[in-house]
C-alpha positions in Angstrom: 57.6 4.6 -11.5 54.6 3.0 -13.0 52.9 6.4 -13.7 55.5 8.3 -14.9 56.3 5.1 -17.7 52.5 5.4 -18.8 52.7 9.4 -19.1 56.4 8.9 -20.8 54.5 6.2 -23.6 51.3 8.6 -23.7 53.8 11.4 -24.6 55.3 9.6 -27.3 52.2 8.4 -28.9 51.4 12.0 -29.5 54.5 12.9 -30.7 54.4 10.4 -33.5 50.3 10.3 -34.3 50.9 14.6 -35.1 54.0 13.4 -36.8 53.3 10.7 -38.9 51.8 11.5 -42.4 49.5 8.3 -42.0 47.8 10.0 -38.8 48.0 13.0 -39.9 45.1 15.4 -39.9 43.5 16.9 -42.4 45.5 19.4 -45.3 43.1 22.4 -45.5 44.2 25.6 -48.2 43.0 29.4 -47.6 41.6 30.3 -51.1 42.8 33.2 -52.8 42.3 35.7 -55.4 41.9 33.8 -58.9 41.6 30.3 -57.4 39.2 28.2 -59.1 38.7 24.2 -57.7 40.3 23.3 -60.8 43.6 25.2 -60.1 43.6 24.2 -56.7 43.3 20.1 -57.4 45.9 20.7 -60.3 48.4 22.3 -57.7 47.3 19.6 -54.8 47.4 17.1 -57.2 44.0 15.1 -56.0 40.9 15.4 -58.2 37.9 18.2 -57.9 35.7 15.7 -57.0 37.3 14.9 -54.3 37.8 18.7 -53.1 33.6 19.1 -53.0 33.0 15.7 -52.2 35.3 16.5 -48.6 34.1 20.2 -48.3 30.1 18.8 -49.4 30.7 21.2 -52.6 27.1 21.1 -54.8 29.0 23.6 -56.8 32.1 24.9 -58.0 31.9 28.5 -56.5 34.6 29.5 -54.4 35.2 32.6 -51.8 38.5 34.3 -51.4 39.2 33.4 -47.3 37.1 30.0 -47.5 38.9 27.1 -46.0 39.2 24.3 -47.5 39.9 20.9 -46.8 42.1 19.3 -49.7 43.0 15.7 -48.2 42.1 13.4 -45.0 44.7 11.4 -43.6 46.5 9.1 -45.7 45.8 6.0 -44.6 41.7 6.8 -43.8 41.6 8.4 -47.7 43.3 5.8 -49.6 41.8 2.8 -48.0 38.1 4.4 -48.2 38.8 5.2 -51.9 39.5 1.5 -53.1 36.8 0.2 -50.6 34.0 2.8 -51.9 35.0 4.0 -55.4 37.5 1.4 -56.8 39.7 4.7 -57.5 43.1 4.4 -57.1 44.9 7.7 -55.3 47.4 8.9 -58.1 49.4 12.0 -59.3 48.9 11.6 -63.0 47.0 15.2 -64.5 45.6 13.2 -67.6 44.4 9.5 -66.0 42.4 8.7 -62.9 43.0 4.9 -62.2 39.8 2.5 -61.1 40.3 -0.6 -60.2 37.5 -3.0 -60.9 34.8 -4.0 -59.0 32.8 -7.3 -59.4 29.9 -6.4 -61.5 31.3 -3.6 -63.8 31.2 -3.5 -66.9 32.9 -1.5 -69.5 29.6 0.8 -70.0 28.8 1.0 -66.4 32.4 2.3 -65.6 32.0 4.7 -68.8 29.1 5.9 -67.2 30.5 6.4 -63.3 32.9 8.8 -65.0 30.8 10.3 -67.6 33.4 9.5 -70.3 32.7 7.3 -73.5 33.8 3.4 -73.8 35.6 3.3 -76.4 38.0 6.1 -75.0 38.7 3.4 -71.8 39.2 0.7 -74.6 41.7 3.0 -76.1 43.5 4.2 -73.4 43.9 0.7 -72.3 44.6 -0.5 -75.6 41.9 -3.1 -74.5 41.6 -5.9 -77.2 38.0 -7.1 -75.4 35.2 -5.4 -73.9 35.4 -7.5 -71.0 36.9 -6.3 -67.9 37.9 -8.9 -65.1 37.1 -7.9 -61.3 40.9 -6.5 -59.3 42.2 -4.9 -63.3 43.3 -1.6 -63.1 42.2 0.7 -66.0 43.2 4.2 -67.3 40.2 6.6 -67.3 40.9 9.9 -69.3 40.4 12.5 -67.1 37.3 14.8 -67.9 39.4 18.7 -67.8 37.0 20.8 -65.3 38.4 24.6 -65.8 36.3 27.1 -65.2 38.3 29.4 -67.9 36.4 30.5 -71.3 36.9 29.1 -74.3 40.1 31.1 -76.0 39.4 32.4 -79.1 42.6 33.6 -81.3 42.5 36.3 -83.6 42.4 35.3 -87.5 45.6 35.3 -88.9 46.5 35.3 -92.8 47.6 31.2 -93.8 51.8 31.5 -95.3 51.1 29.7 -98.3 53.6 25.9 -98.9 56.7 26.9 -101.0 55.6 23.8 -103.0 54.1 20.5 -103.1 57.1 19.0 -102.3 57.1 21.1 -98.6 54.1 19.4 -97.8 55.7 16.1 -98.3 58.7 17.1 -96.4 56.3 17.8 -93.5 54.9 14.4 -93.7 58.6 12.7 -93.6 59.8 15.0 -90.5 56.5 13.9 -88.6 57.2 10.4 -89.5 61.1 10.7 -87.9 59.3 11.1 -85.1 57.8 7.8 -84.5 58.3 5.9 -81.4 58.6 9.0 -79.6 56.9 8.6 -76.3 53.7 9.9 -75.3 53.8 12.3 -72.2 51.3 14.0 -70.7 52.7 18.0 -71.2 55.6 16.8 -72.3 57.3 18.8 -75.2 60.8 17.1 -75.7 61.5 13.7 -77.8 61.9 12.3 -74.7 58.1 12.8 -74.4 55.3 14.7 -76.5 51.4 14.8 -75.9 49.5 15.7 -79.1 49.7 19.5 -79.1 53.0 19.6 -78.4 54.0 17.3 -81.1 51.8 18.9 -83.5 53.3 22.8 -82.5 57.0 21.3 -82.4 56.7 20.1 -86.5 55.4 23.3 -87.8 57.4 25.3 -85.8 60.1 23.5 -88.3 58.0 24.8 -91.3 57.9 28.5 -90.1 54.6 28.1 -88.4 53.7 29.3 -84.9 50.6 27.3 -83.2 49.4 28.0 -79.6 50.3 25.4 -77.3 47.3 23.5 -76.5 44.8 21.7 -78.9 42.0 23.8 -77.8 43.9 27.0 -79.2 44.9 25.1 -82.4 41.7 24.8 -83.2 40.3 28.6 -83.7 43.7 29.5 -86.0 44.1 28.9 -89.7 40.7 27.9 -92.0 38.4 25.4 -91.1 38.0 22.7 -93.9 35.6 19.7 -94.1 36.4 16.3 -93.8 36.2 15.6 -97.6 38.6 19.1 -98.2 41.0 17.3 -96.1 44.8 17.1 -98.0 48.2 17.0 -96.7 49.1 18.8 -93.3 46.0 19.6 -92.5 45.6 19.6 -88.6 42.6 17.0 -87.9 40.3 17.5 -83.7 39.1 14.7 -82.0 36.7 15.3 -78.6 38.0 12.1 -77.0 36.0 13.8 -73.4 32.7 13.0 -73.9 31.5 16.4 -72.0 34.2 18.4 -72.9 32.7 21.7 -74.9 36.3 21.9 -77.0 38.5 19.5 -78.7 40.7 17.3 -76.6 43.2 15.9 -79.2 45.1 16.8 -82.2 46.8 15.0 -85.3 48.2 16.5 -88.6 46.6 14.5 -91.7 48.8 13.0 -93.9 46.7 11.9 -96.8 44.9 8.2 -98.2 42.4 8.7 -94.6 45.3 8.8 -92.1 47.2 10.8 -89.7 50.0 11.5 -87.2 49.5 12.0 -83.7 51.1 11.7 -80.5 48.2 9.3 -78.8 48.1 8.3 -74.9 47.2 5.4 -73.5 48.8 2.5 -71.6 52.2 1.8 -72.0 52.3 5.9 -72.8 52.2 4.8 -76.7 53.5 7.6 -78.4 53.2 9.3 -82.0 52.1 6.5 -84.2 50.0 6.6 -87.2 45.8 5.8 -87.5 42.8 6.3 -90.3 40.2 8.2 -89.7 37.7 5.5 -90.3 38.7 3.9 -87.4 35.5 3.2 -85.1 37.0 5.2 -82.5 38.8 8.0 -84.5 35.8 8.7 -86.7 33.3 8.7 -83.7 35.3 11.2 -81.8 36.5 13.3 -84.8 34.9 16.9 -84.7 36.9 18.9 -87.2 40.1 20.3 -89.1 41.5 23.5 -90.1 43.9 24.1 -92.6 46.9 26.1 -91.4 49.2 26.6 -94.0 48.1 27.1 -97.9 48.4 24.8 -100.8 50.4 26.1 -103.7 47.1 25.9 -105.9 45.4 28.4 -103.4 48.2 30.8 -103.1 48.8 30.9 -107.1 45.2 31.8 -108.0 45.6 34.6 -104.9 49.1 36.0 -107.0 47.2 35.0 -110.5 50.1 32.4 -110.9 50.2 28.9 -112.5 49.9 25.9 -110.1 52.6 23.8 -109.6 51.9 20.3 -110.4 51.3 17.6 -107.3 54.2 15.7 -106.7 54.1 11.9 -106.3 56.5 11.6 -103.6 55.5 10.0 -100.3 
């Protein structure tokens, strides 16, 4: 009677160790054609680090057949991430989150994720430099695709009907204020900055690719002091990302529009580009639509005069 109880428990304890996620082993994933360790965190939702750092990756080459092991148990992975990295298992694409260890500091913790400061200060909306041990920041996310940089072909500008468009762009893009930020979001329920950039000139007859990194190789690139109304103004807010990570639409007197993330999702809101931040980060604008001055002296018309609305 006595066995047959202990082989009765022994069988249950199997029975729920294979079934319970928490003792579950590991998830492994067959690669395919195509895959890349990028696409494969993306669709596993865990980071690439992770994926080497399991499979003792020194580099990012994969081979079709190759097993890999995406995530240990549940339980064993979470616990060993807050105990050894102070990261924070989540399923956000944009944000890893760290939770603070005694001794960090906001440069240290900049460094450990090879992202600049000022980015954590903004994501965090951080009002000190100061981080307290057990607080849980936002770190931007550092993209790691293998794909090339996309390259559009030049396309001619459609000239502004007037001055006055211009300032009817401005005044759509501000109706969208308080719209909140998310991350691939392309609603007014949420926008990130692409899409909230693509979704006002699509109003003015203007199709833009769908990701800041496209927007940047259409229209005419213009220098920060050729910079006038509806210009579209890049930002590399990744500090080893090769291409421009965020977007905003200038709207004259040093400031623009954007869609900006951060804690509390903020949302399209206005800043200057002589912010510390803004201007350290900033890397360039094109201009995507003509002004009426450039398109009369192309038709050898007269220039309408600027209009003083705002």
């Amino acid at each position: 009677m006595r066995y047959n109880i202990i082989v009765s428990f022994l069988c249950f304890l199997f029975v729920f160790t294979i079934s319970n996620p928490a003792f579950s082993s590991q998830i492994t994933y067959s690669v395919k054609d195509g895959d890349t360790l990028y696409k494969i965190s993306k669709r596993f939702h865990v980071s690439v680090d992770t994926i080497k750092s399991l499979n003792n990756f020194t580099t990012n080459k994969l081979k079709i057949g190759q097993i890999l092991v995406i995530k240990e148990s549940t339980s064993t992975t979470r616990s060993a991430e807050i105990r050894d990295e102070g990261v924070l298992e989540n399923n956000n694409d944009e944000f890893i989150e760290y939770r603070v260890r005694k001794g960090d500091t906001l440069s240290k913790i900049a460094q450990k994720f090879n992202i600049d400061k000022d980015a954590i200060v903004e994501a965090n909306n951080l009002k000190s430099k100061r981080v307290r041990p057990g607080k849980t920041l936002l770190i931007p996310k550092i993209e790691e695709s293998e794909e090339e940089y996309i390259t559009l072909p030049a396309q001619p500008l459609p000239p502004w009907k007037d001055n006055d468009e211009k300032y009817m762009l401005v005044k759509v893009a501000k109706s969208f204020m308080g719209a909140p930020y998310k991350y691939g979001g392309n609603s007014v329920r949420g926008l990130d900055c692409s899409a909230y950039v693509k979704k006002i000139y699509e109003i003015f007859n203007v199709d833009l690719p769908r990701s800041a990194r496209e927007q940047f190789t259409v229209g005419v690139q213009v220098s920060k002091n050729e910079l006038t109304i509806g210009d579209l103004v890049f930002f590399k807010t990744r500090r080893y990302a090769k291409y421009p990570t965020h977007v905003g639409i200038y709207i004259g007197d040093d400031n623009f529009i954007h869609s900006a993330s951060g804690r509390g999702r903020v949302g399209v809101k206005i800043d200057t580009l002589s912010s510390d931040f803004y201007s350290r980060t900033y890397i360039g604008a094109v201009r995507v639509k003509k002004s009426s001055q450039e398109h009369s002296e192309g038709t050898g018309t007269t220039p309408e005069k600027n209009s003083n609305n705002s």
